[in-house]
C-alpha positions as CSV (number, residue, x, y, z in Angstrom):
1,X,80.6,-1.3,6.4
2,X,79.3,-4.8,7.2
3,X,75.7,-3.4,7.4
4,X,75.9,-1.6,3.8
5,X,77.2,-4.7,2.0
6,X,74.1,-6.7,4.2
7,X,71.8,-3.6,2.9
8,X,72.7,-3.6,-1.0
9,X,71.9,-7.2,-0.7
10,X,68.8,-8.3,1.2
11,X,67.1,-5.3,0.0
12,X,66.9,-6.3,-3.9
13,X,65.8,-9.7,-2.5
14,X,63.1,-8.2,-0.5
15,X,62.2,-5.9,-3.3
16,X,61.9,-8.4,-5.7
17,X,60.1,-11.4,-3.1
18,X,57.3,-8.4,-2.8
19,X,56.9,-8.3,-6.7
20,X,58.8,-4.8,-7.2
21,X,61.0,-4.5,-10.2
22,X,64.5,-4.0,-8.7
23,X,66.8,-0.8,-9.7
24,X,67.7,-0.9,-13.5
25,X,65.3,-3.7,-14.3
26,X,63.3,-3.1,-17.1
27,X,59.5,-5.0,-16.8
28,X,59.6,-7.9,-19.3
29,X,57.0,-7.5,-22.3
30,X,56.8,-10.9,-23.7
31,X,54.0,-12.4,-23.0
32,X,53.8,-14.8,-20.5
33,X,52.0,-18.3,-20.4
34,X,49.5,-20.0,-17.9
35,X,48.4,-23.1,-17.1
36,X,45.0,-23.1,-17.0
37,X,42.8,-26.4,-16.0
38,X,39.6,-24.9,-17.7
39,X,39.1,-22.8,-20.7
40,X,38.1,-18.9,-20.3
41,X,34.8,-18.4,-19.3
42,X,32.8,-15.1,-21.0
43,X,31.6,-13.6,-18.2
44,X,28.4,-14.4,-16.7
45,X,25.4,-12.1,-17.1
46,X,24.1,-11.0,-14.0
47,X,20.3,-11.4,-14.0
48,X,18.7,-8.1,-13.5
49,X,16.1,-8.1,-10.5
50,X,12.3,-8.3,-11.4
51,X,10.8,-5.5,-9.5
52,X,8.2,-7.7,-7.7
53,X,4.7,-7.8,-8.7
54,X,2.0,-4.9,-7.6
55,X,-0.3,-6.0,-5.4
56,X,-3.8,-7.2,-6.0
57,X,-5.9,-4.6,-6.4
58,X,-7.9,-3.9,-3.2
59,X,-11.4,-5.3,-3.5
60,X,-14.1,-2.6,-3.5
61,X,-16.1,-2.3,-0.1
62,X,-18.9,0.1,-1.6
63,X,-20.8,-1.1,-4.1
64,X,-24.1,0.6,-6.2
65,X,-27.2,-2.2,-5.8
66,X,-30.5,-1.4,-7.4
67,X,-33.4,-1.5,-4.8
68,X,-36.9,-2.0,-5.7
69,X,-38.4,0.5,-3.8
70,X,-35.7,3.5,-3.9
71,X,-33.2,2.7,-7.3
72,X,-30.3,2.7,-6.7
73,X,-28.2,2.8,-3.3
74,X,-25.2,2.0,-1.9
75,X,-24.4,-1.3,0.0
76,X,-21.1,-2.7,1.4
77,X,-19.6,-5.6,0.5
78,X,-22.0,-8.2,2.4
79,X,-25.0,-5.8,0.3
80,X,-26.1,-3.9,3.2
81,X,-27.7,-1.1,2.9
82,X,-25.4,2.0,3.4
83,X,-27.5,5.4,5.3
84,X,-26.2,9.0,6.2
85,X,-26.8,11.2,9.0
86,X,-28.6,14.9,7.3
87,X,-26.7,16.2,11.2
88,X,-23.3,14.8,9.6
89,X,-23.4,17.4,6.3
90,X,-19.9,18.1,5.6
91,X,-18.2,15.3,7.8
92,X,-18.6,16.2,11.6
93,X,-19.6,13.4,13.3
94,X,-22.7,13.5,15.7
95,X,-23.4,9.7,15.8
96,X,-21.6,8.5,19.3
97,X,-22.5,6.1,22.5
98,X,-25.8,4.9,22.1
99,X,-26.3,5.9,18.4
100,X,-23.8,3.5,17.3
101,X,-25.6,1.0,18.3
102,X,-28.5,1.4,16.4
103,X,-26.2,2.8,13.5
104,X,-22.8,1.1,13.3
105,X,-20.5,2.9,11.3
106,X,-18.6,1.4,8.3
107,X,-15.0,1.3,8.4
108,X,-12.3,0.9,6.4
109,X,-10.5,-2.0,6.2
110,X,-7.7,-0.9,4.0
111,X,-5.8,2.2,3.7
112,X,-8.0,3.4,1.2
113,X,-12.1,2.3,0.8
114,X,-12.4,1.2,-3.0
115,X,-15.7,1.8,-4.9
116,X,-17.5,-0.7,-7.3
117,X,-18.0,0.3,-10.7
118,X,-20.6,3.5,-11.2
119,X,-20.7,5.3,-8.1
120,X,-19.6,8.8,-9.1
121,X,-18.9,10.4,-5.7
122,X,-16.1,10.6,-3.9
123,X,-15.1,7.8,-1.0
124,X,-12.7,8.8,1.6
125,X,-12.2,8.4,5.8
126,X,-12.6,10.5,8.5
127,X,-10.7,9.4,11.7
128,X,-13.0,8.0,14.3
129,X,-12.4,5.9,17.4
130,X,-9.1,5.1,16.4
131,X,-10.1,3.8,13.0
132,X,-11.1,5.2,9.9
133,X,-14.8,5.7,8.9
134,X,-15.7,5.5,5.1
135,X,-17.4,8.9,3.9
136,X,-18.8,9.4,0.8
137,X,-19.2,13.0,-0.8
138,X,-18.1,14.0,2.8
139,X,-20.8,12.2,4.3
140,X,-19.8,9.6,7.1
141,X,-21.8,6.2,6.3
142,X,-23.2,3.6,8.4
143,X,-25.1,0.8,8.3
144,X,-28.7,0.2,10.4
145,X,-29.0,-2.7,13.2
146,X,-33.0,-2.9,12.1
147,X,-31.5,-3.9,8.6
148,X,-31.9,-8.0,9.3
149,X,-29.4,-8.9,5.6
150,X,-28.9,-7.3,2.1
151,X,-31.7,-5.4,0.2
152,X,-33.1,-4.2,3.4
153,X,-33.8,-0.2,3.8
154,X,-35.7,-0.4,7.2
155,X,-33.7,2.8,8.2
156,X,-34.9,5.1,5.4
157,X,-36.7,8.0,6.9
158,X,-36.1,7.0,10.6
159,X,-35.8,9.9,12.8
160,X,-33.1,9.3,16.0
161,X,-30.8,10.8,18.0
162,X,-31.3,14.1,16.7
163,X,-31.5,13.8,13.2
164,X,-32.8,12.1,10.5
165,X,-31.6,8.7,8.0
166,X,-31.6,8.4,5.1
167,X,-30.6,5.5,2.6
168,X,-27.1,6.9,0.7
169,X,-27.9,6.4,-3.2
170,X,-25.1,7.5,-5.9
171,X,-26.4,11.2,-6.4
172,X,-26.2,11.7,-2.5
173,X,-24.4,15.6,-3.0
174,X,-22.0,17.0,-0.3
């Protein structure tokens, strides 16, 4: 009987130390006062995230240069003379070992080769020696070791390692 009168007691004292109404009391609905140190702040905004800015826009490495002899070509972006391979049509590579050499090829240096303004082929890569070669209308371009700077076309014509060069103008079809 002992432990029953203990019960009916210590439980409504438990009850109400954990914050539970106990049996037959009603929740009070006046209002209740605080103490507060510091008025009621509005809430805060939260900023909203800038999405961050785009990247610069890759710089172009094929350019259209006019050329006193032959109009217009295409250089890279030092103004060296750009050449195809008539062997090459369509993007098969026949330029290796000693031909690239005399013939390096031009690679990409971003993901995607960017073209200057008027050059109204196409640009894209074609794998190559672990790297990607820059093509334009499907033709893989290089550039010619007898070239000594820009504005030099020393390759146009030349016949070597099975085929013939030619300087790579806008108009150059697939």
């Amino acid at each position: 009987m002992t432990k029953k009168v203990l019960l009916t007691l210590i439980v409504p004292a438990l009850l109400a130390a954990c914050g539970t109404p106990a049996a037959g009391s009603a929740p009070s609905t006046a209002p209740t006062a605080t103490d507060s140190a510091t008025p009621s702040a509005t809430p805060t905004p939260t900023a909203t995230p800038t999405p961050p800015p785009a990247p610069p826009p890759a710089a172009p490495t094929v350019f259209v240069a006019s050329n006193m002899a032959l109009g217009a070509v295409l250089v890279n972006a030092q103004g060296r003379t750009l050449y195809y391979f008539v062997p090459e049509r369509g993007g098969s590579v026949v330029c290796t070992g000693q031909c690239i050499n005399a013939w390096p090829p031009v690679f990409a240096t971003s993901m995607a080769p960017t073209a200057g303004t008027a050059l109204p082929g196409q640009l894209g890569v074609i794998a190559r020696a672990g790297s990607e070669q820059i093509t334009y209308n499907h033709w893989p371009l290089y550039t010619f070791a007898g070239d000594g700077g820009p504005d030099q076309t020393n390759g146009q014509g030349v016949f070597g390692f099975g085929g013939k060069w030619f300087v790579a103008t806008p108009r150059l079809q697939p």
